[in-house]
Phi, psi and omega in degrees: 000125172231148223256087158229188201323209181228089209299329204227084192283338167296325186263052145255004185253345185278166182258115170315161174233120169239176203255097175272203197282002175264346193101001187274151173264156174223143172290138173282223166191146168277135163347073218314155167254143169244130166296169192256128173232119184284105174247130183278144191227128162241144184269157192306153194070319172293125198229165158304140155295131168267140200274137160223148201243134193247131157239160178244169188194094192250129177242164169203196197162125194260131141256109158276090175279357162302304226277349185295305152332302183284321170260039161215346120340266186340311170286300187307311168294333177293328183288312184307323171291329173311269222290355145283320175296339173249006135288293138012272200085174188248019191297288177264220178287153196269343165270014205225133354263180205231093169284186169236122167214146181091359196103352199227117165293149150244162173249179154289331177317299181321308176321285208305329192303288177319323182286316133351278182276335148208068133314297176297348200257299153350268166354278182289310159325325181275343175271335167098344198287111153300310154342289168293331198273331190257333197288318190266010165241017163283305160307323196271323158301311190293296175336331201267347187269314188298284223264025199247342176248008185229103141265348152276328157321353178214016167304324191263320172299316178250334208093340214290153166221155191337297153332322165299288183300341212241322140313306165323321204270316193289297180316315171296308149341266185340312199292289188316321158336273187318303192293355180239287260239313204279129148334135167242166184240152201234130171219122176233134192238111213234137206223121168228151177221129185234152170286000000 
């Protein structure tokens, strides 16, 4: 089926005629053409749902006061081993020369010893570890208890003297204490914000 003109393009300009009940005819008028417009209608009140978004937002914050202990333990031994290895030196033998720092001779050996433990002790305090903190103040006791009851055994090598050593068995104490018995505090803080 295809769609062409109206061969007899005049009777779209005539006027109908219709007959009413008596016989007489009347003109119609044709029909105005109006373009066709699409109109959309909504009813009143009805909207787009709105979207709302709940967000939370938890902070939170730790105190470890062990670990605080523990990491000034640390720094205090590591600076004594410093400032026996550069007094000391790395020139000759590691037992030769014998400073003084604190008041307690030392070798270098001794020095390295302190800088050791406490590096780990640093460590673990920064970490936060109980674990490790009991682990390296445990070494430092049971050494300091050793090197407090052989103390001639380790007079040529290390220097070390009864004093020393008998600090050393208490810094360990302390430390291994402190990391199992003292509690930490945790404080978490939660924010809901909704739009």
């Amino acid at each position: 089926m295809s769609l062409q003109p109206d061969p007899n393009p005049s009777t779209l300009n005539q006027s109908p005629t219709v007959v009413d009940g008596d016989g007489r005819y009347i003109a119609v008028e044709p029909p105005a053409v109006v373009p066709v417009q699409r109109v959309v209608m909504t009813e009143p009140g009805v909207h787009q749902p709105a979207v709302h978004q709940r967000v939370a937002t938890s902070t939170g914050r730790r105190f470890a006061f062990d670990s605080v202990i523990v990491g000034i333990a640390g720094v205090a031994l590591t600076i004594i081993g410093l400032l026996a290895i550069t007094r000391g030196g790395f020139d000759g033998a590691m037992e030769e020369p014998v400073v003084d720092v604190i008041g307690f001779t030392h070798t270098t050996t001794l020095g390295l010893i302190e800088i050791g433990i406490g590096l780990g002790l640093l460590i673990s305090a920064a970490a936060r570890s109980r674990s490790a903190a009991t682990f390296f103040g445990l070494a430092l006791g049971v050494g300091g208890f050793v090197g407090a009851v052989q103390t001639d055994s380790f007079r040529r090598s290390l220097a070390l003297q009864s004093g020393l050593a008998w600090l050393a068995v208490i810094t360990g104490a302390v430390i291994v204490l402190v990391s199992l018995l003292m509690p930490r505090m945790a404080r978490t803080s939660t924010r809901v914000e909704s739009d």
